[in-house]
Backbone as XML, in Angstrom:
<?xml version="1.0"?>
<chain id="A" units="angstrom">
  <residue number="1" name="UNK">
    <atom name="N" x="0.841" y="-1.164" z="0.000"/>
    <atom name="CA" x="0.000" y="0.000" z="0.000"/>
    <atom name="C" x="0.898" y="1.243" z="0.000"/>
  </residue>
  <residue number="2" name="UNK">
    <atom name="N" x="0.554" y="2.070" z="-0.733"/>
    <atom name="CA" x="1.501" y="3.500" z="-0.905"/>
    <atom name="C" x="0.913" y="4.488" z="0.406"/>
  </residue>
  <residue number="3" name="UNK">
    <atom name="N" x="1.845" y="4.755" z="1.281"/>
    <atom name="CA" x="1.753" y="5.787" z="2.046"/>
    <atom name="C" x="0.743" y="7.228" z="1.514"/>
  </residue>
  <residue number="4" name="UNK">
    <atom name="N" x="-0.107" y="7.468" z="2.664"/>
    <atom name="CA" x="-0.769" y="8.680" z="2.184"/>
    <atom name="C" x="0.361" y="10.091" z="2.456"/>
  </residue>
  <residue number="5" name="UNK">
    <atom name="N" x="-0.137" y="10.475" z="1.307"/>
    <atom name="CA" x="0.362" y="12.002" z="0.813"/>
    <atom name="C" x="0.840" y="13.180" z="2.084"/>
  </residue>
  <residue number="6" name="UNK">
    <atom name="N" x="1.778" y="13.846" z="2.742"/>
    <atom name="CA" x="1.925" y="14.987" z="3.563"/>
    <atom name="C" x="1.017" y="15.900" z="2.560"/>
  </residue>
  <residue number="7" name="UNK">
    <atom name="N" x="0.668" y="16.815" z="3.902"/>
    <atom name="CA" x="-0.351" y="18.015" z="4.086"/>
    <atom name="C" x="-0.164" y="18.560" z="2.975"/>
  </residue>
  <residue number="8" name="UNK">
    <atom name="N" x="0.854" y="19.268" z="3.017"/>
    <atom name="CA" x="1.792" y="20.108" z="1.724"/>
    <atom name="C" x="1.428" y="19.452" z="0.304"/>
  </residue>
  <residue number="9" name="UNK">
    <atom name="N" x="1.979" y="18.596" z="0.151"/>
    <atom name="CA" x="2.099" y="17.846" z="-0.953"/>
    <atom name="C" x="0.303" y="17.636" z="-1.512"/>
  </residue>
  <residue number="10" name="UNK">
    <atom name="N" x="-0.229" y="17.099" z="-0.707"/>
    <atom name="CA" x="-1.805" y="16.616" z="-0.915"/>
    <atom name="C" x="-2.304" y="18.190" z="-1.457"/>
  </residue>
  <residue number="11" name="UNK">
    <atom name="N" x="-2.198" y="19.257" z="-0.442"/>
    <atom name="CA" x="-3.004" y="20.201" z="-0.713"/>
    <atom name="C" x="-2.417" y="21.149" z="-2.175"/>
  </residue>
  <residue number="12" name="UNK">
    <atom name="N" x="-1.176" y="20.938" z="-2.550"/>
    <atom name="CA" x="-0.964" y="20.863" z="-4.526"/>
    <atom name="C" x="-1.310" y="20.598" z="-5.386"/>
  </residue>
  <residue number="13" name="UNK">
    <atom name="N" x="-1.781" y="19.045" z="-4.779"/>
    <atom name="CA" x="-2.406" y="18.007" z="-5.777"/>
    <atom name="C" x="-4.259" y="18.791" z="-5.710"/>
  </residue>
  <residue number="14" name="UNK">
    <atom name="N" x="-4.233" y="18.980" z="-4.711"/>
    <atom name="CA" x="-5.911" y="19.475" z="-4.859"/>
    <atom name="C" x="-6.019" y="20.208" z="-5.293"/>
  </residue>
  <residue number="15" name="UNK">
    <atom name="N" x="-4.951" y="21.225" z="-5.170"/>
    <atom name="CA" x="-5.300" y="23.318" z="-6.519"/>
    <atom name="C" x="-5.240" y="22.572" z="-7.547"/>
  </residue>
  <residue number="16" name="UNK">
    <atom name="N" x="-4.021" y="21.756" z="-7.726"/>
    <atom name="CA" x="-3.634" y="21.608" z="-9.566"/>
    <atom name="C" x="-4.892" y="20.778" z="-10.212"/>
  </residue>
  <residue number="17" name="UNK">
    <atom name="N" x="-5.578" y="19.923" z="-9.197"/>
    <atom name="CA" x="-6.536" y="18.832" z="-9.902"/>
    <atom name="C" x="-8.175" y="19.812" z="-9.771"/>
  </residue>
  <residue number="18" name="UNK">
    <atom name="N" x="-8.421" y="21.107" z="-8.692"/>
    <atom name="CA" x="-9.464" y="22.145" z="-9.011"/>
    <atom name="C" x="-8.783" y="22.964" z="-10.193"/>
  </residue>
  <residue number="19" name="UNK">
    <atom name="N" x="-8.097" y="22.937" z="-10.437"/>
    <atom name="CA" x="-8.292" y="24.395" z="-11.940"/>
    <atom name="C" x="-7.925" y="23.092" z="-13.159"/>
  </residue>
  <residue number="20" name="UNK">
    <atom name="N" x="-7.637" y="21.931" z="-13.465"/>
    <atom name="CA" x="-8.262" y="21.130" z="-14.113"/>
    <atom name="C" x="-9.429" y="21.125" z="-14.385"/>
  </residue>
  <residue number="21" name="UNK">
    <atom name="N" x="-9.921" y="20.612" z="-13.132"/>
    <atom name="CA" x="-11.432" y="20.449" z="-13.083"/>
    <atom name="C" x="-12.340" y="21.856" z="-13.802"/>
  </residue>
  <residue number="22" name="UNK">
    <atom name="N" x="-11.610" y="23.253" z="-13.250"/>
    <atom name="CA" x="-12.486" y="24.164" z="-13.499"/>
    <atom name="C" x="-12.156" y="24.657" z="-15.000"/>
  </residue>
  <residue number="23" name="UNK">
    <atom name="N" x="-10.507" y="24.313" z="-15.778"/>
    <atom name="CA" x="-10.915" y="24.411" z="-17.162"/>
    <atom name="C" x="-11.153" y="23.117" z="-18.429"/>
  </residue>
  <residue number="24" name="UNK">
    <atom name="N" x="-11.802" y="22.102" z="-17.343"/>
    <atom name="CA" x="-12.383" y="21.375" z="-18.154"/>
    <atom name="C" x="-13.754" y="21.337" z="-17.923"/>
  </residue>
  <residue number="25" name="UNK">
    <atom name="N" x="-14.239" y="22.158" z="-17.330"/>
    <atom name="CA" x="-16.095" y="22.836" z="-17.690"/>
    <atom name="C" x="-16.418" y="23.709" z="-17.761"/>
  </residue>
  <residue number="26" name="UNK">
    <atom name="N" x="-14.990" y="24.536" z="-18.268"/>
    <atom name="CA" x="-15.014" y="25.982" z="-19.047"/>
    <atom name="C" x="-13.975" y="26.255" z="-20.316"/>
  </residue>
  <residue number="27" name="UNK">
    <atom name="N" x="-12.996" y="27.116" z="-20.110"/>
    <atom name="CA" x="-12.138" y="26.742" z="-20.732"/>
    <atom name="C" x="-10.725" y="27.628" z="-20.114"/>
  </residue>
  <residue number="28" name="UNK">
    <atom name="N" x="-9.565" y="27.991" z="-21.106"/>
    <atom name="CA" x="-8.883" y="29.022" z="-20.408"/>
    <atom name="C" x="-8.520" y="30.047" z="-20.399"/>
  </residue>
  <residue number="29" name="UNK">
    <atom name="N" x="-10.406" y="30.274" z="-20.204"/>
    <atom name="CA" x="-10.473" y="31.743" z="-19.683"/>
    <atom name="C" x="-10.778" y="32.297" z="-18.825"/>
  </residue>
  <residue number="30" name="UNK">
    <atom name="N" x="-9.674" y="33.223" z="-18.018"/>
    <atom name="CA" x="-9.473" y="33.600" z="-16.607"/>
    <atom name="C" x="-10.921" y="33.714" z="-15.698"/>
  </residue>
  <residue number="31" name="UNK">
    <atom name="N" x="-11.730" y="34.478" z="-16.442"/>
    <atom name="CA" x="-13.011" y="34.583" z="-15.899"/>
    <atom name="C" x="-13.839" y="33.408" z="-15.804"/>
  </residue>
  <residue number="32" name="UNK">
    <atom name="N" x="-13.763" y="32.529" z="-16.565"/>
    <atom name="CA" x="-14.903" y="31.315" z="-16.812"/>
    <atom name="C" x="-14.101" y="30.228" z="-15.456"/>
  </residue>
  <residue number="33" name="UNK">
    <atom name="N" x="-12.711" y="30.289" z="-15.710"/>
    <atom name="CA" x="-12.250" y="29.676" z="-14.724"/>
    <atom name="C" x="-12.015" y="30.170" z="-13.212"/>
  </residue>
  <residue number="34" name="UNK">
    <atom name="N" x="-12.515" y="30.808" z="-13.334"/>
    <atom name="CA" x="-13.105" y="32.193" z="-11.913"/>
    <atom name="C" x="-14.332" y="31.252" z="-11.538"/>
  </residue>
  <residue number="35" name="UNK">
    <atom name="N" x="-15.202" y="31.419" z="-12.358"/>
    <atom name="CA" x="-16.773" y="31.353" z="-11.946"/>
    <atom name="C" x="-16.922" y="30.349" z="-11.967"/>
  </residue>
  <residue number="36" name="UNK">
    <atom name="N" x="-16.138" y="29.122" z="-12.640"/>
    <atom name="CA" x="-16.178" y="27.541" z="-11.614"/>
    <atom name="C" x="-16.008" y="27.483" z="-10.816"/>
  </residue>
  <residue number="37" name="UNK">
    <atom name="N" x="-14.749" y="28.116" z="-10.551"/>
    <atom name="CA" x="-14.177" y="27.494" z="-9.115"/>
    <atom name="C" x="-14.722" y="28.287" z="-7.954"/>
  </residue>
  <residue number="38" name="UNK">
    <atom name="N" x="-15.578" y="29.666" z="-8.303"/>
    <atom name="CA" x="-16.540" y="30.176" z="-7.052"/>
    <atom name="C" x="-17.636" y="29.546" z="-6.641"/>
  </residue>
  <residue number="39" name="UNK">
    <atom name="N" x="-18.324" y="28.031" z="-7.567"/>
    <atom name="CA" x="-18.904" y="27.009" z="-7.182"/>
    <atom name="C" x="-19.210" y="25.883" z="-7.307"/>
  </residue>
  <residue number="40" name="UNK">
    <atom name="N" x="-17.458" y="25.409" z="-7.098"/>
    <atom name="CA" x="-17.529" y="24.240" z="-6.924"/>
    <atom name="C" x="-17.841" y="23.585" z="-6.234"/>
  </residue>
  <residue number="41" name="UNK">
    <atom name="N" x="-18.283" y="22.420" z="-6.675"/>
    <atom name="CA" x="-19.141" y="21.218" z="-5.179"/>
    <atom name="C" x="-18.436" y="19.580" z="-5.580"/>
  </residue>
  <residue number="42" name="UNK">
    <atom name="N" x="-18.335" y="18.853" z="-4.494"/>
    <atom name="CA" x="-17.856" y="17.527" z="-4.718"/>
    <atom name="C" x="-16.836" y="17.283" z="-5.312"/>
  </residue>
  <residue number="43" name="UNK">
    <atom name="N" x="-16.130" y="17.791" z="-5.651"/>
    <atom name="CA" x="-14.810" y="17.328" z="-6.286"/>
    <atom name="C" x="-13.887" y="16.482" z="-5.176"/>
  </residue>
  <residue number="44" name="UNK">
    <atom name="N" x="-13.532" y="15.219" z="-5.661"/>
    <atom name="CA" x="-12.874" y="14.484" z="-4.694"/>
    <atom name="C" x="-11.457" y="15.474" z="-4.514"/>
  </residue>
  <residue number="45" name="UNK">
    <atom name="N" x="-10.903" y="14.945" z="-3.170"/>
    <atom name="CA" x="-9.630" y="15.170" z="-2.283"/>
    <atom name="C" x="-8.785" y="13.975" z="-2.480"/>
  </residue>
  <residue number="46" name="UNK">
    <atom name="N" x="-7.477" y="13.831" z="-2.920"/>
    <atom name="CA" x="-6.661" y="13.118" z="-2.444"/>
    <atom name="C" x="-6.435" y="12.537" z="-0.833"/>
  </residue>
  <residue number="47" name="UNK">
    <atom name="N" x="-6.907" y="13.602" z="-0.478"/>
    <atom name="CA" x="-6.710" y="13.412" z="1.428"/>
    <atom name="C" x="-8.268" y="12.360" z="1.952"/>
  </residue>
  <residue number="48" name="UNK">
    <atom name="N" x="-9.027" y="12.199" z="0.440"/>
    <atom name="CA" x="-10.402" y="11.512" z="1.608"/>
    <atom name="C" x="-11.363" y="12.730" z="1.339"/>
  </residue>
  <residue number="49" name="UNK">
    <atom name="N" x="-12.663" y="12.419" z="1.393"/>
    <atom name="CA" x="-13.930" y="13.478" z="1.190"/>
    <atom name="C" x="-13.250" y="14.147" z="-0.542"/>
  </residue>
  <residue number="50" name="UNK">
    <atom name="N" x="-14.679" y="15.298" z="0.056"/>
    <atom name="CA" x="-14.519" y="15.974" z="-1.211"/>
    <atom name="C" x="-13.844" y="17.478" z="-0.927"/>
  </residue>
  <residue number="51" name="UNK">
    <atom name="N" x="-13.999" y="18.534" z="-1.862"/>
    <atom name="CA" x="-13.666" y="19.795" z="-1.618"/>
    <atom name="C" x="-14.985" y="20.426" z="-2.378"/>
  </residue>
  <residue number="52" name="UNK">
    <atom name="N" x="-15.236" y="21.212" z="-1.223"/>
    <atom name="CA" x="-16.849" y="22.151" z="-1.784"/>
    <atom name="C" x="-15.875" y="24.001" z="-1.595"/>
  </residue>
  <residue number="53" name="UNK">
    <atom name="N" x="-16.781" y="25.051" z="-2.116"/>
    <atom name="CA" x="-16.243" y="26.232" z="-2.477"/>
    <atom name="C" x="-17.719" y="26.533" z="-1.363"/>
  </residue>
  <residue number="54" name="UNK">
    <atom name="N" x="-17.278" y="27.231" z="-0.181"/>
    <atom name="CA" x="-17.889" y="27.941" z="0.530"/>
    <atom name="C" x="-18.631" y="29.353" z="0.357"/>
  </residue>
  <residue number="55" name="UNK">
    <atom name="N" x="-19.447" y="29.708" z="1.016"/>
    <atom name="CA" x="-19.747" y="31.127" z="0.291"/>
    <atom name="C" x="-18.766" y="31.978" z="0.708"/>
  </residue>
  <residue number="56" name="UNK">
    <atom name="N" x="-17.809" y="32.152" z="1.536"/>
    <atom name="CA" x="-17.053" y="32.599" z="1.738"/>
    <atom name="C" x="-15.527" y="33.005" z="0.975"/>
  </residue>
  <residue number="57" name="UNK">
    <atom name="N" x="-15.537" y="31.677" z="-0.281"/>
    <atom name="CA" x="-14.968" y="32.033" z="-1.167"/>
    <atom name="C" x="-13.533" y="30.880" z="-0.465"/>
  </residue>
  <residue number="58" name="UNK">
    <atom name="N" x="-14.053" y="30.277" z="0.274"/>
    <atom name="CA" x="-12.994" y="29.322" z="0.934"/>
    <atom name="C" x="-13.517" y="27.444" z="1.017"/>
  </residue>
  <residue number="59" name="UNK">
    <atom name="N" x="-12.670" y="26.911" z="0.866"/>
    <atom name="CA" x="-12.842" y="25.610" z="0.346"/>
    <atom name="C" x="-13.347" y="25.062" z="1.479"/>
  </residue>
  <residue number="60" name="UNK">
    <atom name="N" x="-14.377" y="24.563" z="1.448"/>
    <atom name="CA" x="-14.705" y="23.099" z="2.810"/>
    <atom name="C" x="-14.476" y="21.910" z="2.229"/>
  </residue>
  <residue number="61" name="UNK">
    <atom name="N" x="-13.720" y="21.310" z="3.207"/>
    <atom name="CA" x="-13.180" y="19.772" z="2.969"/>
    <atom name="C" x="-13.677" y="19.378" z="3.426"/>
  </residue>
  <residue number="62" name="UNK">
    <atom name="N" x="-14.495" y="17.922" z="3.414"/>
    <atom name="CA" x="-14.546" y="17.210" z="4.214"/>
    <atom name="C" x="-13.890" y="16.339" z="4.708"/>
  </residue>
  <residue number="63" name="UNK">
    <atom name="N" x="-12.545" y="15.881" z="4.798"/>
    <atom name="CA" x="-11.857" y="15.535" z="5.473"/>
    <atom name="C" x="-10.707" y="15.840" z="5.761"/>
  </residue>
  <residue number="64" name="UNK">
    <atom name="N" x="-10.965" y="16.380" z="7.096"/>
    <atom name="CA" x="-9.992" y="17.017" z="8.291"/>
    <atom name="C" x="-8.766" y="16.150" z="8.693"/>
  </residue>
  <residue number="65" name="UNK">
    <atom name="N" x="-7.636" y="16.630" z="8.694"/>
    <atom name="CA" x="-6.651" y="15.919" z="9.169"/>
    <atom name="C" x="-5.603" y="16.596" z="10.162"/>
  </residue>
  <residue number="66" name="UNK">
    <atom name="N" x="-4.631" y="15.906" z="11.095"/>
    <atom name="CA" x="-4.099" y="16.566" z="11.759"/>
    <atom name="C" x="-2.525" y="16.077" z="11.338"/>
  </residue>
  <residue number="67" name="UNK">
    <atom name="N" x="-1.600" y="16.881" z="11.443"/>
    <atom name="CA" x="-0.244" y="16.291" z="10.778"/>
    <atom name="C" x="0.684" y="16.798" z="11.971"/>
  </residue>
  <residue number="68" name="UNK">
    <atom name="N" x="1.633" y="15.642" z="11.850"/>
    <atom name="CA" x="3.287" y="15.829" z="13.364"/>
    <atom name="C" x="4.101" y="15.443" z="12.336"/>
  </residue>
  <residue number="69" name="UNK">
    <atom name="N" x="4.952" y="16.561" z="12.601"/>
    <atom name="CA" x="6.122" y="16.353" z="11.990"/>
    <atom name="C" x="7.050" y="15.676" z="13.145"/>
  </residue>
  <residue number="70" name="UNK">
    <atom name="N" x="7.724" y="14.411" z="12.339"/>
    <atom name="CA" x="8.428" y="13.765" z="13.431"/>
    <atom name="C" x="9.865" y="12.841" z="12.330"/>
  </residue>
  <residue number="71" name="UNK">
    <atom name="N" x="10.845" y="13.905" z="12.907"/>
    <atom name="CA" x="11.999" y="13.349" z="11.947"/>
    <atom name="C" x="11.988" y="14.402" z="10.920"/>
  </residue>
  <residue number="72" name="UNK">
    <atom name="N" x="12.250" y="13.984" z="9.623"/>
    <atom name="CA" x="12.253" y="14.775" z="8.562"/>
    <atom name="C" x="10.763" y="14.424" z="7.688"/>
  </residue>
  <residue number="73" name="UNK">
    <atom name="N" x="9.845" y="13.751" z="8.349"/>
    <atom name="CA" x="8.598" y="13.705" z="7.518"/>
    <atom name="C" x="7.276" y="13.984" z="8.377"/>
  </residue>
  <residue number="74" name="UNK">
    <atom name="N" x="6.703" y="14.159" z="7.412"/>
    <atom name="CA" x="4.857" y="14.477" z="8.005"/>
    <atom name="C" x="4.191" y="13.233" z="8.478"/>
  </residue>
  <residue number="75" name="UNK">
    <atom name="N" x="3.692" y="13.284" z="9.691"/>
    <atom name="CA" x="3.234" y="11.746" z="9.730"/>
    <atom name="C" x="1.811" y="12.681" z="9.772"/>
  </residue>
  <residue number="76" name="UNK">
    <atom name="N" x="0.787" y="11.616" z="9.442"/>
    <atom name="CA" x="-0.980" y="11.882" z="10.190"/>
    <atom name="C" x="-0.958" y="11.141" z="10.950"/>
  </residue>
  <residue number="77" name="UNK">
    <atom name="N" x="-1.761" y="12.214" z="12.072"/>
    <atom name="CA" x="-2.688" y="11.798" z="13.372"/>
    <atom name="C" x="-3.993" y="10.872" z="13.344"/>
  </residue>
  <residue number="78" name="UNK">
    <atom name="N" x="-4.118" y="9.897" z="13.603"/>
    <atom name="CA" x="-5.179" y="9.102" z="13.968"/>
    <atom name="C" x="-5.954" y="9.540" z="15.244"/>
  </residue>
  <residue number="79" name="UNK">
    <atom name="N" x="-7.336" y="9.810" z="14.696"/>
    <atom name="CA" x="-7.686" y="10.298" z="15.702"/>
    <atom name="C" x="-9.115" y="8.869" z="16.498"/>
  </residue>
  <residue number="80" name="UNK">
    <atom name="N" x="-8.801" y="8.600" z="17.177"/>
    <atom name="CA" x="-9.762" y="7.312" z="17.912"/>
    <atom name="C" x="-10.978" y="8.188" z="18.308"/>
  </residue>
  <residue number="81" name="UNK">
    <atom name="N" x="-12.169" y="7.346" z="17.771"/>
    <atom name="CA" x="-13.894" y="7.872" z="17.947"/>
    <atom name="C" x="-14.211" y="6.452" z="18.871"/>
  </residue>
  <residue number="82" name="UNK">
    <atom name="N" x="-15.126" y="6.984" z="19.804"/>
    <atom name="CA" x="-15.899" y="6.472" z="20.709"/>
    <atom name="C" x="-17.413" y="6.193" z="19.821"/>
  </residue>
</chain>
């Protein structure tokens, strides 16, 4: 199984794979690729969940993660539910 992605790294892969996404249901033009990505919904995450475009103009993920750097790499936090 391939190790999941550090914070950093994952959250690259998610801009570069939203303005994909947003000029392949527009095209590349600055504005059209504006007004996708001010509402986007569901687009999967590398990290797990999706990424939605808030009204705020800020991305909600649904899946939250917590990262320790320990050594020279990013580990994720497991977080235990009751």
């Amino acid at each position: 199984m391939a190790p999941e992605p550090g914070y950093q790294p994952a959250e690259a892969y998610d801009i570069i794979k939203l303005f994909a996404y947003a000029i392949g249901r527009s095209s590349y033009n600055d504005e059209a690729i504006r007004n996708v990505l001010a509402v986007v919904k569901g687009v999967p995450s590398v990290r797990g969940g999706t990424i939605t475009m808030g009204a705020d103009h800020y991305t909600v993920g649904e899946a939250a993660s917590l990262w320790q750097a320990r050594g020279n790499r990013e580990v994720k936090i497991t977080l235990l539910r009751k």
